[in-house]
N, C-alpha and C positions, 0 to 999 in steps of 0.2 A: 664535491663542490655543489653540482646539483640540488641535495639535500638540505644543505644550509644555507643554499637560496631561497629554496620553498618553504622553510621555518621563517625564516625572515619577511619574505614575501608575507607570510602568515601572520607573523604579528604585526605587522605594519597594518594589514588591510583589519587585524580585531580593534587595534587601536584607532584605525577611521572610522570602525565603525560606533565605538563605544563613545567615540566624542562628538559623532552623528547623532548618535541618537539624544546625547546629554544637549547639544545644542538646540535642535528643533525637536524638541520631547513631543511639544501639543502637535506637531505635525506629524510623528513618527504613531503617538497615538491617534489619532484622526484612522491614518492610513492603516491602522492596525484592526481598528474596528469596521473600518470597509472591508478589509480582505476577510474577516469572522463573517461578517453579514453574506456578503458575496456567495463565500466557500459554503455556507448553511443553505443559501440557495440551489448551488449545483447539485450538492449533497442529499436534501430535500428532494429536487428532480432526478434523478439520478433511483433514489429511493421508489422515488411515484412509479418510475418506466419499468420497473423490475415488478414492483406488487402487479400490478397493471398485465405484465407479460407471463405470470406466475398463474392470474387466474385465468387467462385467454387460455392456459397449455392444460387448463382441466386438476390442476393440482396433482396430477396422478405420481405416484409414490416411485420411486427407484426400483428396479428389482434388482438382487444383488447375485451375480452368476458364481455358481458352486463348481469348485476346482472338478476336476474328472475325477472317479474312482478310478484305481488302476484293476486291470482286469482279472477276473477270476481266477482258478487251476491253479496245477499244481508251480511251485517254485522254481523258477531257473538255477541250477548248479553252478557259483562262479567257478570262473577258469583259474 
């Protein structure tokens, strides 16, 4: 029962919103193009803090740590 509430629930709420949007289109686009500008802003600063914090750390390269050899002699005999 569950299930075929939440399908339902589901199409109910695509259907609000597809006739949301067909109703107030020029307001759905308005708000559309704010959230693009906006999110290019955060996105943009977000970008800046990092180049910003990449040259403060000297650029220095990763070292990448090598597994152990395992140790010399002769072989162990298994049991």
């Amino acid at each position: 029962m569950g299930k075929v509430l939440s399908i339902l629930i589901g199409l109910i709420l695509i259907a609000l919103g597809v006739w949301g949007v067909m109703a107030w289109s020029d307001d759905v686009l308005a708000f559309v193009k704010g959230a693009i500008v906006i999110m290019a802003i955060i996105i943009g600063l977000g970008i800046f803090v990092f180049g910003i914090s990449e040259l403060r750390a000297g650029g220095e390269e990763p070292t990448v740590m090598e597994a152990p050899s395992p140790p010399e002699g002769p072989a162990q005999p298994s049991a």
